[in-house]
C-alpha positions as a Python dict, from the first residue, in 0.01 Angstrom:
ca = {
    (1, 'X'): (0, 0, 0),
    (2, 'X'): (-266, -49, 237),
    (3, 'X'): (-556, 211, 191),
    (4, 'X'): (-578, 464, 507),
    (5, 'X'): (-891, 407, 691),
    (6, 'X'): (-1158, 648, 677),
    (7, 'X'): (-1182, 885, 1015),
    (8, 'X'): (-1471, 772, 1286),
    (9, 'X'): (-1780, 995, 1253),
    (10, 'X'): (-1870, 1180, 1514),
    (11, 'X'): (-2203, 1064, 1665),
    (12, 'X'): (-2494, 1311, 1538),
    (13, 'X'): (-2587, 1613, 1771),
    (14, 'X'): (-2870, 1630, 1951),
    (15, 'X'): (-3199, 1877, 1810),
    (16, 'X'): (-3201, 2040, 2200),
    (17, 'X'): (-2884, 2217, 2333),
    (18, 'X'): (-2786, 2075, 2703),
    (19, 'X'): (-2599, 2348, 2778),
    (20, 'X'): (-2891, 2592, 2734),
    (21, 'X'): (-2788, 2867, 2970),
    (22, 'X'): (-2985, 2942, 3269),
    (23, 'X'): (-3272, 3216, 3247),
    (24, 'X'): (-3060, 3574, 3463),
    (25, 'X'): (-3314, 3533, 3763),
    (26, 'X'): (-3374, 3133, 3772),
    (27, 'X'): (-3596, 3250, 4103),
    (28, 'X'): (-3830, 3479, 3859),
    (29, 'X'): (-3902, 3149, 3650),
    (30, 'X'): (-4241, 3054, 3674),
    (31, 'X'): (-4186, 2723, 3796),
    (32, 'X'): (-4487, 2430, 3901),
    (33, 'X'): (-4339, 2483, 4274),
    (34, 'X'): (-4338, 2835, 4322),
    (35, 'X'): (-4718, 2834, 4121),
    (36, 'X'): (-4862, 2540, 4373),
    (37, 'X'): (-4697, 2786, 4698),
    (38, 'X'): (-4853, 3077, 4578),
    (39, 'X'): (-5220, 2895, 4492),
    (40, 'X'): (-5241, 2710, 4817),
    (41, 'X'): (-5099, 2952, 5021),
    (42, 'X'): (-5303, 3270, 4893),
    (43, 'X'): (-5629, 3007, 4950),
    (44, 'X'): (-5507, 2934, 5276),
    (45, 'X'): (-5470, 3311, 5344),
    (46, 'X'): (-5820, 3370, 5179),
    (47, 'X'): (-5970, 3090, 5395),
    (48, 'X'): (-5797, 3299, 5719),
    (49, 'X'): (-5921, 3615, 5686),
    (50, 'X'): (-6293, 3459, 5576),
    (51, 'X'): (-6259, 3233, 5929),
    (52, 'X'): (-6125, 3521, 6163),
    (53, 'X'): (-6386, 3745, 6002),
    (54, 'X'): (-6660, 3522, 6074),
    (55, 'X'): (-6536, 3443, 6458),
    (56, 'X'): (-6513, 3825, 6523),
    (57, 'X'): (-6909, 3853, 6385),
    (58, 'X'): (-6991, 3639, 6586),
    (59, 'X'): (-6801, 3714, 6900),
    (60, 'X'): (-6956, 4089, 6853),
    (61, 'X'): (-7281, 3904, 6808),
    (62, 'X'): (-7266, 3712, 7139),
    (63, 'X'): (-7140, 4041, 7349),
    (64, 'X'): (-7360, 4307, 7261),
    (65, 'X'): (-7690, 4092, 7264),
    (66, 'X'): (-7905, 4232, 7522),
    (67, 'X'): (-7681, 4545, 7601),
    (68, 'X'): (-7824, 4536, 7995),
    (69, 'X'): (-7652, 4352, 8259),
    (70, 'X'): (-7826, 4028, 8343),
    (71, 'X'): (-7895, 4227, 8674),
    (72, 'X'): (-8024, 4555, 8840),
    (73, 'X'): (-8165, 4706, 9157),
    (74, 'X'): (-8454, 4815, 9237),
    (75, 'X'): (-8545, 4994, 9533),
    (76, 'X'): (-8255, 4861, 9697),
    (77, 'X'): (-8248, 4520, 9608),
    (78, 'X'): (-8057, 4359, 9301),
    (79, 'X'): (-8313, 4124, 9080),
    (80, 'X'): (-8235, 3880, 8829),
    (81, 'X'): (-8421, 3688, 8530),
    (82, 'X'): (-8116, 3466, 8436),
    (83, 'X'): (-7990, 3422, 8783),
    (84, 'X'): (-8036, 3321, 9119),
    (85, 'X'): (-7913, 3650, 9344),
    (86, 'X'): (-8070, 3613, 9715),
    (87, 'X'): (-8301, 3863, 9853),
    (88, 'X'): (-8105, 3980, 10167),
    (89, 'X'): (-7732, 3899, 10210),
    (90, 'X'): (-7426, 4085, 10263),
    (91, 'X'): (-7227, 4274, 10059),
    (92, 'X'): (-6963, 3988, 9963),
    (93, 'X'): (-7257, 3702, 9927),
    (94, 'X'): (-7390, 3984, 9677),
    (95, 'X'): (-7021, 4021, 9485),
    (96, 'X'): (-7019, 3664, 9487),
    (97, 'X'): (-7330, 3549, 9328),
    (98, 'X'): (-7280, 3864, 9067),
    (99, 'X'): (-6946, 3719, 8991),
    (100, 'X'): (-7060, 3388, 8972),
    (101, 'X'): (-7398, 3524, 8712),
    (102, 'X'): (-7115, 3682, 8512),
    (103, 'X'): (-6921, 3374, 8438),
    (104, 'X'): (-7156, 3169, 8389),
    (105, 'X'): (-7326, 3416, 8094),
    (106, 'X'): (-6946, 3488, 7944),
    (107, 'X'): (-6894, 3073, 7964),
    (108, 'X'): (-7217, 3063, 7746),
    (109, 'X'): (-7139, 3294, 7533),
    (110, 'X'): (-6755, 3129, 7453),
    (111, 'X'): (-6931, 2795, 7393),
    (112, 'X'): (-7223, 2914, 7158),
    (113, 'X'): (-6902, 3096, 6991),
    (114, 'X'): (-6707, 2771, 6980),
    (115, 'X'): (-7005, 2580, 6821),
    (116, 'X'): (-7048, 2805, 6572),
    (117, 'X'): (-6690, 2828, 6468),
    (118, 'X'): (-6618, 2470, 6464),
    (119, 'X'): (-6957, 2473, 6192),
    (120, 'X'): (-6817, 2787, 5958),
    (121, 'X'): (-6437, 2612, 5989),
    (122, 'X'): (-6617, 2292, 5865),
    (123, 'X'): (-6771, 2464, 5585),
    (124, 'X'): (-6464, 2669, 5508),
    (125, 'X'): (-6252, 2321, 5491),
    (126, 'X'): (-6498, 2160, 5243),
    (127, 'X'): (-6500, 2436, 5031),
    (128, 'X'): (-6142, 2515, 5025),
    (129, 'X'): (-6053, 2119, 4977),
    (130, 'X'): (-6298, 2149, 4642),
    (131, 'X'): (-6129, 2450, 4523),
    (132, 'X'): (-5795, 2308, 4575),
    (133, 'X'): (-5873, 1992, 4401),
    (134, 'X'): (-6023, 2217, 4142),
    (135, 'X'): (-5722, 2406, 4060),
    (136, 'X'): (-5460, 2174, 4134),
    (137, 'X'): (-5629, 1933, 3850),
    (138, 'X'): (-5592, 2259, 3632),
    (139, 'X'): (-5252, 2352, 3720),
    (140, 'X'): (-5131, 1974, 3692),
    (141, 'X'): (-5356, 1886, 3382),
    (142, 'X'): (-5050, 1878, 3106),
    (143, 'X'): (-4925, 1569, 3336),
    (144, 'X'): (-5282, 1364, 3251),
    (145, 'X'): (-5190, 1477, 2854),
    (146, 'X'): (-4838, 1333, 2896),
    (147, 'X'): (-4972, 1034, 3048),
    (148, 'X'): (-5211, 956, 2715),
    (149, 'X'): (-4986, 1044, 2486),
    (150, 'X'): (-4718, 783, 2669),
    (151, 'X'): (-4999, 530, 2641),
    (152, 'X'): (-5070, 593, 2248),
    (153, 'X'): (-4683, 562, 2233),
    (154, 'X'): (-4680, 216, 2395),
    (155, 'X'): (-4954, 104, 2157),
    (156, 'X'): (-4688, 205, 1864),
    (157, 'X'): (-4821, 517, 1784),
    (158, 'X'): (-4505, 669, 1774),
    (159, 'X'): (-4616, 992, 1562),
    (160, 'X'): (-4808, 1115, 1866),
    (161, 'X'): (-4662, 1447, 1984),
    (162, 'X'): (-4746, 1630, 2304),
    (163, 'X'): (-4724, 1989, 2199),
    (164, 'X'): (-4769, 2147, 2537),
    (165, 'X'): (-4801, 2509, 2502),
    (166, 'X'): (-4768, 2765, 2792),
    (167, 'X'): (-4570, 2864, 3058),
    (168, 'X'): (-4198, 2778, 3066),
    (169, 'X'): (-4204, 2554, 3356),
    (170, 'X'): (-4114, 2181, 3434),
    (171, 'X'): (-4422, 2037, 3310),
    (172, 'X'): (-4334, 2236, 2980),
    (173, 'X'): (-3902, 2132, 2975),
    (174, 'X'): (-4120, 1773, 3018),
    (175, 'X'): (-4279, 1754, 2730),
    (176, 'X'): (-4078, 1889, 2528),
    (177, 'X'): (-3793, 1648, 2626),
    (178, 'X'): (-4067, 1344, 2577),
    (179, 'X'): (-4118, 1520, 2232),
    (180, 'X'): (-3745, 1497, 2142),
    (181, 'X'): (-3717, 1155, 2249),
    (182, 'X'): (-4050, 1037, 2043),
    (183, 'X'): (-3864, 1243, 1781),
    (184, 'X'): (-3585, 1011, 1805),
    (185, 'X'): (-3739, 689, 1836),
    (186, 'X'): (-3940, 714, 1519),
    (187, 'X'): (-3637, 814, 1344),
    (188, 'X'): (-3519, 477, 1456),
    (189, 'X'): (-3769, 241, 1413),
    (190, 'X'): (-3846, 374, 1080),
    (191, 'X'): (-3501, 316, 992),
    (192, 'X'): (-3492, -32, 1147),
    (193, 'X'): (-3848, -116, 923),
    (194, 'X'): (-3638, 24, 613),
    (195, 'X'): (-3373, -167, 717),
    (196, 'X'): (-3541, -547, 740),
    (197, 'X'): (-3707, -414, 418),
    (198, 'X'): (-3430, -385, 260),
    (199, 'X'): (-3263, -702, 390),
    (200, 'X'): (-3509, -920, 338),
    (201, 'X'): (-3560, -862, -36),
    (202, 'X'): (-3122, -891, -67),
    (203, 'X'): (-3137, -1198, 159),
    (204, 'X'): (-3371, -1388, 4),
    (205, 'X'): (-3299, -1287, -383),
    (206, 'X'): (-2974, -1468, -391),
    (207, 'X'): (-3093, -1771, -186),
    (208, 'X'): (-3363, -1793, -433),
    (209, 'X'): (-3139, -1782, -706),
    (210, 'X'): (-2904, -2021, -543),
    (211, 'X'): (-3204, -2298, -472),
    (212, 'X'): (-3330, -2251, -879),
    (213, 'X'): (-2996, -2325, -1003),
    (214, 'X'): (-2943, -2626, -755),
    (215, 'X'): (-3284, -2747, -892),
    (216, 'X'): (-3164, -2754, -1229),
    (217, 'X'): (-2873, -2915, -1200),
    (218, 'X'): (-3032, -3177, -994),
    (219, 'X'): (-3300, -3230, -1289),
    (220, 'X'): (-2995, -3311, -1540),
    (221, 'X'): (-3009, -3706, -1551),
    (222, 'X'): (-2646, -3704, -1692),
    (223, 'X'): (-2510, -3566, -1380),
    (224, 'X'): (-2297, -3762, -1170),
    (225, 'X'): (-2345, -3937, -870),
    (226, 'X'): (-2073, -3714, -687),
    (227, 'X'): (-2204, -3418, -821),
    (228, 'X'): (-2568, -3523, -732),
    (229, 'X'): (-2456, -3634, -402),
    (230, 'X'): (-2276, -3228, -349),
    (231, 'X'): (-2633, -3089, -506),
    (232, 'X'): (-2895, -3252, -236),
    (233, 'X'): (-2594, -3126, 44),
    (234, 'X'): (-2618, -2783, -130),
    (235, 'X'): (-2981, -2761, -133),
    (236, 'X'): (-3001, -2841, 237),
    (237, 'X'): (-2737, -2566, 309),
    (238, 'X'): (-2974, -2350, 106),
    (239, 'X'): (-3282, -2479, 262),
    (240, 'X'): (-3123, -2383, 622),
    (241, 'X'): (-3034, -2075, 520),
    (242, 'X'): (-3323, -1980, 388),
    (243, 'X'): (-3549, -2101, 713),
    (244, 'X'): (-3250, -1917, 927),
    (245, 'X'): (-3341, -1573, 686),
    (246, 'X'): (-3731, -1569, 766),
    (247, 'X'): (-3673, -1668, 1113),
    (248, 'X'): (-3456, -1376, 1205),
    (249, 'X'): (-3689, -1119, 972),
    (250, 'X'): (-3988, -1250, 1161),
    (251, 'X'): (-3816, -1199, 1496),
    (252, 'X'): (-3700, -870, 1409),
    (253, 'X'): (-4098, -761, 1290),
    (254, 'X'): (-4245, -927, 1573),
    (255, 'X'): (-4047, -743, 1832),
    (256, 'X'): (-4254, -479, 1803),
    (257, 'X'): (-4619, -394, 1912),
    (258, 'X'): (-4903, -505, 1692),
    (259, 'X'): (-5082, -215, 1521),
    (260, 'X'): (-5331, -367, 1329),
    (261, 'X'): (-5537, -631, 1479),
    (262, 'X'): (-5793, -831, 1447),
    (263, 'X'): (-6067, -1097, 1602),
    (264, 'X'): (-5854, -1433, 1588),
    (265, 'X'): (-5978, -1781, 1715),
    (266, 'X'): (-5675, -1970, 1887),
    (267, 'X'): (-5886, -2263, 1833),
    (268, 'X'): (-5890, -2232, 1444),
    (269, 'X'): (-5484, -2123, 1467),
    (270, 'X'): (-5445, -2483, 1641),
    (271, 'X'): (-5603, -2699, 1429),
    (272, 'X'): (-5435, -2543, 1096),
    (273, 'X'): (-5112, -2601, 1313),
    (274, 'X'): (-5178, -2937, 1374),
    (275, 'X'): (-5252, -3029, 1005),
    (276, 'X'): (-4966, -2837, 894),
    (277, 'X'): (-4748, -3075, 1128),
    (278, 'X'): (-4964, -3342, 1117),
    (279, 'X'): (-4757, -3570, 810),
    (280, 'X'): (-4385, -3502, 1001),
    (281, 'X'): (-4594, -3650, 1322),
    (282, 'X'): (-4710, -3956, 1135),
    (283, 'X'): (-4345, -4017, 1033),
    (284, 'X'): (-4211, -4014, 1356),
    (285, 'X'): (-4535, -4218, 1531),
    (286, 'X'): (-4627, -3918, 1743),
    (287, 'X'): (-4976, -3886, 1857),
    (288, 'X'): (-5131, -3575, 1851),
    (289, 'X'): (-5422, -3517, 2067),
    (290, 'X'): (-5650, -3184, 2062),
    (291, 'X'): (-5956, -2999, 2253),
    (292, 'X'): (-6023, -2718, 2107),
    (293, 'X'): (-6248, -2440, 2254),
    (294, 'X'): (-6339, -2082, 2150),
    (295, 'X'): (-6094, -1843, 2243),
    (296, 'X'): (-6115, -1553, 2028),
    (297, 'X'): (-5781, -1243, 2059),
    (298, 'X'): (-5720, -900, 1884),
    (299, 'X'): (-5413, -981, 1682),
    (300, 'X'): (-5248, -1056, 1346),
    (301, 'X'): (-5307, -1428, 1203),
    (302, 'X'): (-5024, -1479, 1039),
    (303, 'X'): (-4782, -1424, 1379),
    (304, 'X'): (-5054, -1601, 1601),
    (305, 'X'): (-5039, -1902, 1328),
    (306, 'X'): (-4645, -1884, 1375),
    (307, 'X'): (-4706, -1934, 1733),
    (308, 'X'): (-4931, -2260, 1752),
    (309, 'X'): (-4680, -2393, 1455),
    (310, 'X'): (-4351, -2341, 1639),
    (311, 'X'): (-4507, -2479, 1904),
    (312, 'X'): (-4592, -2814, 1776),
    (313, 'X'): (-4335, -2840, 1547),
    (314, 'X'): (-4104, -2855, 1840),
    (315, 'X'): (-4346, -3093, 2066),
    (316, 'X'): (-4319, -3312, 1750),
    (317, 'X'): (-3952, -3326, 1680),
    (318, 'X'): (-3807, -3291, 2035),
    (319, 'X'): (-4032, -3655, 2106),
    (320, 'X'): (-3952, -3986, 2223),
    (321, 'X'): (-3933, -4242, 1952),
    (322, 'X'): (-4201, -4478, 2050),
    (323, 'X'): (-4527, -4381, 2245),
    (324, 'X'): (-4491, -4023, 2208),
    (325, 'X'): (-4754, -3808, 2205),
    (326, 'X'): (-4853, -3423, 2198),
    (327, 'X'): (-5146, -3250, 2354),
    (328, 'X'): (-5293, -2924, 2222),
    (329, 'X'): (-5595, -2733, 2370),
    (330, 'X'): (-5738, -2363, 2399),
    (331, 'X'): (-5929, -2243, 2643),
    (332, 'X'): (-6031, -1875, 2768),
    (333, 'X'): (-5969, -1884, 3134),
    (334, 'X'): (-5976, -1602, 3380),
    (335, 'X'): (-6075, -1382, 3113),
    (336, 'X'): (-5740, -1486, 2831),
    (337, 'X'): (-5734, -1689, 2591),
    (338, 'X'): (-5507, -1968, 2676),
    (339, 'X'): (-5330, -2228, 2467),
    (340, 'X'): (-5169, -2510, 2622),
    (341, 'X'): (-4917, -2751, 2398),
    (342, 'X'): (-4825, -3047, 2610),
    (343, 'X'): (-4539, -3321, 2480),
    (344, 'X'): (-4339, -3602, 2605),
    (345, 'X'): (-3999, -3650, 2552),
    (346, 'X'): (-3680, -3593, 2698),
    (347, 'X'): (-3636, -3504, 3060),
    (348, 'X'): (-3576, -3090, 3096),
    (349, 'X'): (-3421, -2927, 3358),
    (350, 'X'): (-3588, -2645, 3521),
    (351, 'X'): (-3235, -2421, 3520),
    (352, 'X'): (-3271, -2458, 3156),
    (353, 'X'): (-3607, -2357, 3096),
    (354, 'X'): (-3496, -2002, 3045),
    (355, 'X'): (-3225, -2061, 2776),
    (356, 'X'): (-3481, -2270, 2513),
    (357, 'X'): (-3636, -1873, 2474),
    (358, 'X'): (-3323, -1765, 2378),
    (359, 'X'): (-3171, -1736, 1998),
    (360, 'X'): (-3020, -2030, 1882),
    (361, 'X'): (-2989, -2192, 2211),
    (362, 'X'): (-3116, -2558, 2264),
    (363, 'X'): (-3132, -2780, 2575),
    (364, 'X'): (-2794, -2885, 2677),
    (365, 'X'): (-2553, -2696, 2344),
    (366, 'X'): (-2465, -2349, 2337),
    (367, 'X'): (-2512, -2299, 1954),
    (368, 'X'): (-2748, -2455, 1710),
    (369, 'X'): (-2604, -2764, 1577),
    (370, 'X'): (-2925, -3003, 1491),
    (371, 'X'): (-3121, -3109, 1165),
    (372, 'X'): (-3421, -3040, 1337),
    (373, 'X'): (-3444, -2597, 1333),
    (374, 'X'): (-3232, -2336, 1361),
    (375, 'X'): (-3308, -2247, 1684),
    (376, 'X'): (-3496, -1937, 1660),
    (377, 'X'): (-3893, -2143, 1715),
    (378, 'X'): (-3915, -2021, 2097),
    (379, 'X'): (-3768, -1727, 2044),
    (380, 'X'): (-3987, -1613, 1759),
    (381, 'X'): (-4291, -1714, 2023),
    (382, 'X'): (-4180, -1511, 2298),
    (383, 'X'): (-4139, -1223, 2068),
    (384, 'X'): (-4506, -1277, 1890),
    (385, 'X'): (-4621, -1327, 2227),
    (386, 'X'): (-4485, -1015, 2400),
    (387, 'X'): (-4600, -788, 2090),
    (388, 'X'): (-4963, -901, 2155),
    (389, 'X'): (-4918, -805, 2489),
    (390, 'X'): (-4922, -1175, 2624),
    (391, 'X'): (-4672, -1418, 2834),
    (392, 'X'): (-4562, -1740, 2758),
    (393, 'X'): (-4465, -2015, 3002),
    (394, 'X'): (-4261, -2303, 3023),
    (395, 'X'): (-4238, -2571, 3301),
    (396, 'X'): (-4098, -2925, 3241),
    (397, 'X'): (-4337, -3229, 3242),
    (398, 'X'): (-4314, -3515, 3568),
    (399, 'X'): (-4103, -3830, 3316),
    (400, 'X'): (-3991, -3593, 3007),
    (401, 'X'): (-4118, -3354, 2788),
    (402, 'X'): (-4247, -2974, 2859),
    (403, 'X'): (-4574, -2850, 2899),
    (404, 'X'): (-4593, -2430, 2735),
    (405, 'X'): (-4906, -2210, 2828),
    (406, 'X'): (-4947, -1878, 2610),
    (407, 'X'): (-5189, -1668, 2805),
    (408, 'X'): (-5310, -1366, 2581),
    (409, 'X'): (-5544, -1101, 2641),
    (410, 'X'): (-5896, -1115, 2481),
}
């Protein structure tokens, strides 16, 4: 009888409730838009009143200086200081030229009021553009803590917290949601560090095992041929395995951002590349050529190392068979540190350039299905590459071969 299977889980539920019900006067709420309408409209008001108070001063000024008319008569005759009135004329030349004394004083007075206006309203605008800057940095200041703590976040730091206190407003709903989502992703990538922990020490334990008692049965003498023959097959299944183990466990570590680095020559990561490679090259009468200039990154060794290796391991095995050659140089150019591996080989089209980045993908089969990897070289670059917050590119070489640039930051 077949065993009833066990009931799906429900998914865990969230630590916030999202169907928190809404405050009984959602208009009361304190919210960043109602606080930025009532500090730049009571400034705006403030800066009113101060401007109208200052043109009515000043208006008041200009019409009660010099309380006398600008003219007056004496014994008869009407006499002027500020204007022109004639000595003898008729009534309506007098009511004229008074009229025309009187404008011209008000017209004076209007424009030394209009000067001095435009002056205070200047003033008033500089000061009440500081003040607004001022306070809306204040009021808008938890966004600027977001914004580092997002940036220690993208460095890895994932046990940053923003811990905005005050007012219950967006800002506040926010960060807290941030918060909750930090929360979450720790949770996770500490369970995905326990979890390639954890599988590579039961991945490799029985591969181990299986290569140690392959080696002693190949080290009987009295074995068979057949049984030989099965042995050396067996050890190259194991052999494949195991290179298919650290390749996925090194892809799955490098995906993430490096927290620990350190000052790494590309130059020195090249040349222990090279010798590392340089015995399989002699095999297959491949040339390798290097230049090698200082071009020192913040990084981790080990991955960097990884890099310059797949690199030439695959300029070396993906080859022609006579007159091959591969090129390696670094350089720091345009202010990164680049490293350039250069092969010939077979001729690569550029719709294909994007699948050799890709997990066991090669140029022209779907699936891995060569002697020469397990597909996982370019892919483990990329990934090293994009954790050191670098690029890698590809483009295919005029007659065969490929030519990759990894550009990272110094």
């Amino acid at each position: 009888m077949a065993a009833t299977p066990a009931p799906p889980q429900a998914p865990p539920k969230p630590t916030w409730d999202p169907r928190r019900p809404e405050p009984p006067f959602p208009w009361l709420r304190p919210t960043i838009r109602i606080r930025l309408t009532l500090l730049y409209g009571g400034m705006f008001l403030i800066a009113g009143i101060l401007l109208l108070s200052i043109i009515y001063l000043l208006a008041a000024q200009a019409l009660t200086t010099g309380s006398e008319l600008p003219f007056k008569i004496v014994e008869g005759k009407v006499t002027s200081d500020i204007c022109n009135l004639p000595d003898s004329a008729s009534p309506s030349t007098f009511n004229s030229a008074m009229n025309d004394c009187v404008n011209q004083q008000r017209q004076h007075a209007l424009d030394n009021l209009l000067s001095r206006s435009l002056l205070a309203l200047l003033g008033l605008a500089v000061i009440a553009f500081a003040f607004g800057y001022a306070m809306a940095g204040r009021v808008l200041s938890p966004l600027g803590r977001i914004t580092r703590t997002a940036r220690a976040v993208a460095g890895s730091d994932l046990s940053r917290r923003i811990e905005l206190d005050g007012p219950d407003d967006e800002l506040k709903e926010l960060a807290d949601t941030f918060d909750e989502m930090l929360e979450r992703l720790q949770r996770a990538f500490t369970a995905q560090q326990r979890f390639v922990g954890n599988a590579s020490h039961e991945l490799r334990t029985p591969l181990a095992i299986n290569r140690t008692l392959l080696e002693v049965h190949l080290s009987d003498p009295n074995a068979p041929m057949e049984w030989q023959q099965l042995g050396k097959t067996l050890m190259a299944t194991n052999e494949r395995s195991e290179q298919l183990v650290e390749g996925l466990l090194l892809l799955a570590r490098s995906d993430n951002q490096i927290v620990e680095r350190k000052p790494v020559d590309l130059a020195e990561v090249a040349a222990q590349a090279i010798d590392q490679v340089h015995a399989e090259a002699e095999a297959k009468g491949v040339e390798i050529r290097s230049k090698h200039e200082p071009a020192v990154v913040q990084g981790n060794g080990v991955l960097l190392e990884r890099i310059a290796l797949n690199l030439v391991q695959n300029a070396v095995r993906y080859n022609t068979t006579e007159g091959g050659w591969v090129e390696v140089t670094t350089a720091v150019q345009h202010g990164q540190a680049v490293m350039v591996v250069s092969n010939t080989g077979p001729v690569v089209p550029a719709y294909e350039i994007d699948n050799l980045f890709e997990p066991f993908r090669r140029l022209r089969t779907e699936r891995t299905g060569s002697d020469k990897g397990v597909g996982l070289g370019l892919s483990i670059v990329r990934s090293v590459t994009r954790a050191h917050g670098g690029h890698i590119y590809a483009q295919p070489r005029e007659g065969g071969g490929l030519v990759m640039r990894v550009m990272l930051p110094v």
